[in-house]
N, C-alpha and C positions, 0 to 999 in steps of 0.2 A: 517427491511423490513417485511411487511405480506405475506404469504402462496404463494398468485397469484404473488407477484412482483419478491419474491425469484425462484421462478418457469420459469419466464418470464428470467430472467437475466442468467438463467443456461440454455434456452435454445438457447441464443444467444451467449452466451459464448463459449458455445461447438460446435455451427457451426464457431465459430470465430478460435476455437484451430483446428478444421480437416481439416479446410479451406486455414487457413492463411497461413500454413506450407512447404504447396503443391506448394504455388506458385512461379514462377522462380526465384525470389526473396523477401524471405519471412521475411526476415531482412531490407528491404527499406519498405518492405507493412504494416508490423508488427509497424514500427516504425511511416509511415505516417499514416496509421489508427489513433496511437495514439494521435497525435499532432490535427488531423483532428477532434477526439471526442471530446476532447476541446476547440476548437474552435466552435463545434457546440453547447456545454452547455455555451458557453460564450454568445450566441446569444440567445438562450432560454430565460437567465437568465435577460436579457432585454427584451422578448418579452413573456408578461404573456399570453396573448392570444395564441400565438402557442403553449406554454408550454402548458397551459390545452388542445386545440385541439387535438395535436398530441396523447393524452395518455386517451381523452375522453372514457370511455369507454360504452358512448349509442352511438354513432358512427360505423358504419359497420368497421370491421377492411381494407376493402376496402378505404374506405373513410378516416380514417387519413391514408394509405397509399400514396395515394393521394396528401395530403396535404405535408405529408413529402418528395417525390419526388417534387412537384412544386417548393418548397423554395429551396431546396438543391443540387439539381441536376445542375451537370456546375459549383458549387460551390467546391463541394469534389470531390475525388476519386471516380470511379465507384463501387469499393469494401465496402467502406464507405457508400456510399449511400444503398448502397446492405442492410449492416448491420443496419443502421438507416430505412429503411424500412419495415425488420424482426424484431425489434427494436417495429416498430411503431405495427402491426400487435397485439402485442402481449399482454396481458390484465395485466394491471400493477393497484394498490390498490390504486395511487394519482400518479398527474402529478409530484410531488415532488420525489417520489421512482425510477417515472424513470426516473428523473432526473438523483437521487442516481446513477441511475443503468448505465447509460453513461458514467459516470466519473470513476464508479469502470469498467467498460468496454474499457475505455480508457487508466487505470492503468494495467489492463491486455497487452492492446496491448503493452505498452513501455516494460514489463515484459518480455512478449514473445521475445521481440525482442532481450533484453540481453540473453536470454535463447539461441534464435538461434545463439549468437554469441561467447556462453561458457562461459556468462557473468553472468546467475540470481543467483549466491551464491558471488559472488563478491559485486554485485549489492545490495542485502541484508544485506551483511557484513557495508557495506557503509552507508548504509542507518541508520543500527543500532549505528554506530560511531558518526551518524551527531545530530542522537537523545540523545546521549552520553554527545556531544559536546553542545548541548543547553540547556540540564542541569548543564551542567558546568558552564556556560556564561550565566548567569540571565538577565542580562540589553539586552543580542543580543533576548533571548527568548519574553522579555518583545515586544519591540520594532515592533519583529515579529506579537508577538501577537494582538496585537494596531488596534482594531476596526475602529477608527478613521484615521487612516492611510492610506495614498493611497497605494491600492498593486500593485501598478506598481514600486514604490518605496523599498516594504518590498522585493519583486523581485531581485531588481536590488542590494539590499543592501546583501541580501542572494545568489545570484551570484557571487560577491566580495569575498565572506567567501570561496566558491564551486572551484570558479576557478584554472584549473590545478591542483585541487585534487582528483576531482569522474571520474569517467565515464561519458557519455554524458549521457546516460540512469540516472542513479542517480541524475544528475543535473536536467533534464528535470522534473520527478516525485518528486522535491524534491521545485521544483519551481511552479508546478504548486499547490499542496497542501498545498504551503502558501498562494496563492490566493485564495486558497477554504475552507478555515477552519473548520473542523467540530468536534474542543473539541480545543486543543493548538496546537501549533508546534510542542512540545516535543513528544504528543501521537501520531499527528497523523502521524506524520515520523515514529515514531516506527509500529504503523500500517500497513503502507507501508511496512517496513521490513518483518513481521511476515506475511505479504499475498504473497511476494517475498518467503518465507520460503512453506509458504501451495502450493504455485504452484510447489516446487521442491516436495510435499509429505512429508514435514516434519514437525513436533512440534517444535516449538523453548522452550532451555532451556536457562538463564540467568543466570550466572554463577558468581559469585561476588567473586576472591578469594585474600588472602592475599599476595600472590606472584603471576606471571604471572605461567602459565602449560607449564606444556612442551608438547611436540607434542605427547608422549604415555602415559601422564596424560588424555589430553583431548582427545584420542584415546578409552582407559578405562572408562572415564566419561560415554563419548556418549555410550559406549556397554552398562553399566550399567543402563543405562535412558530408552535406547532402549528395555531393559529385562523389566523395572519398567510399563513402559507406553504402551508396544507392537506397537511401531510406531518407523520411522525415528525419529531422532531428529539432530536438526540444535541447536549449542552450539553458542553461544555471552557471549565471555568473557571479564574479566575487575578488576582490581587490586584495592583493596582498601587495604593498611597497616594497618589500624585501625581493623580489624580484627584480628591481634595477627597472625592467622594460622586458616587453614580450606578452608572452603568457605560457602557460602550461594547459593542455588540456586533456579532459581522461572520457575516452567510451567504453567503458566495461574494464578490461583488465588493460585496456591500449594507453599509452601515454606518450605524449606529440609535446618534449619540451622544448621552445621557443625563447624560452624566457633570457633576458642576458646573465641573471645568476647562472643558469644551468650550461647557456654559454662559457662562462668562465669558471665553471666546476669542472667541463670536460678538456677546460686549454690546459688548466694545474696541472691534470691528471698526464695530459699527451709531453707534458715537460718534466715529469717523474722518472 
């Protein structure tokens, strides 16, 4: 995103966090917000003309206000409309950004709503699994991925896989991001996770090791990451044997190999 759209989506977001919280019920609003923003980028995304309208910006922000209350209103929530309103108001770099910006504003709301209900590290943990799980399963990844494909189908086939194992939240966010593709399945689930991760305040670390940790292994880790990096950090672990001993672990682009395979990748090498 550019300077104006990042700008735009942070000030709608933080009316959405002070806002959403307070109300009598902020785990049914939290939730219907979300389902609601989707449904209204589902409508965009068939109508090019409001898309560019709405987000026109030689337009009075008056005026796509306007426009965005005529279509949507009676449609959504009051609260929804609210936000697509403030939404429309606000000066975005291309109709496409705030597009962008809807749908990561509609991942926020299902977020929030695990959160209000002691759910967004659960919810992350999950999300991180499923991205696990489709690299594991290349033909389910593939399938997913399938341009050509109807995603009412890749939906319905990734429901199947889902069911009676996540969260409703997990499911919801895990379903609609294969209908919206923006790199594969595999990234952009893990993306979901790592934004479930920055909303709790944390860095996620990726932890690869030869045995599973035990709960004051990974106790230790996290203090340790947390000394390295001077932030929270949110651990995702995951057992490979092929590692001999050790582990590998990755924050963003950094990779910290420990493991004795990589030990003994770098001794070959120093005897070449």
């Amino acid at each position: 995103m550019h300077a104006a759209s990042r700008e735009a989506l942070e000030t709608v977001s933080e009316y959405f966090d002070t806002t959403s919280k307070n109300k009598e019920k902020p785990v049914a609003v939290a939730a219907q917000t979300g389902a609601e923003l989707f449904d209204v980028v589902e409508l965009l995304d068939g109508d090019r003309a409001l898309r560019i309208t709405i987000a026109e910006a030689s337009l009075a922000e008056e005026q796509r206000a306007e426009v965005v209350s005529a279509v949507f209103a009676g449609k959504v929530s009051q609260y929804t409309l609210e936000l697509l309103i403030m939404a429309a108001r606000q000066v975005w770099s291309t109709p496409k950004e705030m597009r962008t910006g809807l749908v990561t504003l509609g991942r926020r709301a299902l977020l929030r709503a695990a959160e209000h209900q002691g759910q967004l590290e659960q919810v992350e943990e999950e999300l991180f699994r499923l991205s696990r799980l489709l690299l594991k399963q290349p033909e389910l990844s593939l399938l997913l991925d399938d341009q050509s494909a109807d995603p009412v189908a890749k939906r319905d086939l990734l429901a199947k896989v889902l069911y009676g194992k996540v969260t409703a939240v997990t499911e919801a966010l895990a379903l609609q991001v294969i209908g919206r593709p923006e790199h594969n399945a595999i990234d952009d689930v893990n993306a979901l996770s790592e934004y479930a991760a920055e909303l709790r305040g944390c860095k996620v670390a990726v932890v690869t090791s030869a045995n599973a940790l035990t709960k004051a292994q990974h106790q230790t880790l996290a203090t340790k990451l947390e000394s390295i990096y001077a932030h929270p950090m949110s651990l995702h672990t995951e057992v490979d044997p092929s590692l001999i001993g050790g582990a590998i672990i990755r924050v963003g682009y950094e990779v910290i190999d420990g493991s004795t395979s990589g030990k003994i990748a770098r001794l070959r090498a120093q005897l070449v």
